[in-house]
C-alpha positions as CSV (number, residue, x, y, z in Angstrom):
1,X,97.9,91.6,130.7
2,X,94.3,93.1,130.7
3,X,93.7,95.4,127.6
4,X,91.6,98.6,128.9
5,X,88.0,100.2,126.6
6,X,90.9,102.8,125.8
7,X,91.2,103.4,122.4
8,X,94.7,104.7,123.0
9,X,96.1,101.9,124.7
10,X,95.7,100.0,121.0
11,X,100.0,99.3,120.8
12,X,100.2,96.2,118.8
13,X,99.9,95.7,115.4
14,X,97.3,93.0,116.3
15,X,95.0,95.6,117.8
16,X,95.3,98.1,115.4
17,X,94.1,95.9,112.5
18,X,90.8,96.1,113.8
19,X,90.5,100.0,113.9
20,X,90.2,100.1,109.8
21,X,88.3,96.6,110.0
22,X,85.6,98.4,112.3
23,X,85.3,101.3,109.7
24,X,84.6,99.0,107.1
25,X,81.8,97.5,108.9
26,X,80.1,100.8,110.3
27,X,80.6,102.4,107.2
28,X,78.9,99.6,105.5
29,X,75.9,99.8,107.5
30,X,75.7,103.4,108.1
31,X,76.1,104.3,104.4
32,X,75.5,101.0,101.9
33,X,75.0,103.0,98.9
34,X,78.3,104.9,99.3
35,X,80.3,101.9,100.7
36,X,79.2,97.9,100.7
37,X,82.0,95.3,102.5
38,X,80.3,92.2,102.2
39,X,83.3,90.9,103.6
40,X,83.6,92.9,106.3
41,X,80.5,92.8,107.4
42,X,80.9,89.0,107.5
43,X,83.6,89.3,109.7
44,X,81.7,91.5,112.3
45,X,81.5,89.1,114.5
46,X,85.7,89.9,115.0
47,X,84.9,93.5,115.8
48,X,85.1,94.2,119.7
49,X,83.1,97.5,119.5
50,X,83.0,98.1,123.0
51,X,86.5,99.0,122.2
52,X,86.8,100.5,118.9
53,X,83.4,101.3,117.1
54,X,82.6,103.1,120.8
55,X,85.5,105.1,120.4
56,X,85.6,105.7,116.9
57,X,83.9,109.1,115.2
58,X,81.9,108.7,112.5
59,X,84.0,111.1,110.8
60,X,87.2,109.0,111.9
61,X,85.7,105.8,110.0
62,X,84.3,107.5,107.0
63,X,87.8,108.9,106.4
64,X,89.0,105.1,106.7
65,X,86.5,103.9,104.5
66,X,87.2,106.9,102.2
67,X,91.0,105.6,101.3
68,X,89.6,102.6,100.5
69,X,86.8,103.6,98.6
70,X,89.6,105.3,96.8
71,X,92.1,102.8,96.7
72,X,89.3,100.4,94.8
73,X,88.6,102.9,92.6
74,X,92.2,103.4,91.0
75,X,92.7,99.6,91.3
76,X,89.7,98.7,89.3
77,X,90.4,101.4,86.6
78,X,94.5,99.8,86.3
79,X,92.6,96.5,86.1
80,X,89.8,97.8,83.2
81,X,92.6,99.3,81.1
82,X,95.1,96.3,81.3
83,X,93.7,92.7,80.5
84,X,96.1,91.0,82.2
85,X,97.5,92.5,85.1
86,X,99.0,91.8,88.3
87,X,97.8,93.9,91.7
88,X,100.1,93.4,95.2
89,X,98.7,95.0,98.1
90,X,101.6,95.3,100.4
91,X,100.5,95.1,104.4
92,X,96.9,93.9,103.9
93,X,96.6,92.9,107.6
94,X,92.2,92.2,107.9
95,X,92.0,94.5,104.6
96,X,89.1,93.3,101.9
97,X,89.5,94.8,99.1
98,X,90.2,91.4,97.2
99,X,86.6,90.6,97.4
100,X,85.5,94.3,96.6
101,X,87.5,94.8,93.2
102,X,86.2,93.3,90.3
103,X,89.6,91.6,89.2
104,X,89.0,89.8,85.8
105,X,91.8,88.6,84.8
106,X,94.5,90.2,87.1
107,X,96.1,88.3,89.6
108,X,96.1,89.8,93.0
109,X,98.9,89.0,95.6
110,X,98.4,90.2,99.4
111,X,101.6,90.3,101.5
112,X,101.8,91.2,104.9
113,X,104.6,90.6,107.8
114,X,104.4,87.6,109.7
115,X,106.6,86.4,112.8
């Protein structure tokens, strides 16, 4: 089966991974003093904009990019009170923030679903 540039045909759980992945990316470049995935922007090369960064506002993204930004922010403030912590981001999917969050001494666990 053919996927369409249809933004709304993305069903799967392995097509949607990409929408916040994309975000990241754009964001990064669009805005690096707000928001900088060095990650992400290493895996641009993933990114099929002709399907998602085409379709994508720039409002959309920054909203993305904003629950992140927020996300890091309360994780690295847990992680700067506590000396020894544990972090477990719970359906990760492509998320990055394990290279974004400056984690000391923590030890961060990513689980997602896999068939």
């Amino acid at each position: 089966m053919q996927k369409s540039d249809n933004i709304s045909d993305y069903e799967g759980v392995e097509d949607t991974l990409f929408i916040p992945l994309t975000a990241r990316v754009n964001i990064s470049k669009m805005f690096p003093e707000y928001f900088h995935d060095k990650k992400a922007l290493e895996l641009e090369n993933l990114v099929k904009y002709n399907r998602i960064g085409k379709k994508s506002s720039q409002y959309t993204m920054m909203a993305s990019v904003a629950r992140s930004y927020n996300l890091d922010q309360m994780a690295q403030e847990y992680i700067d009170k506590h000396d020894k912590c544990n972090i477990v981001n719970l359906g990760v999917g492509l998320e990055t923030s394990y290279f974004r969050i400056n984690r000391k001494n923590s030890h961060y666990f990513e689980v997602d679903y896999l068939k």
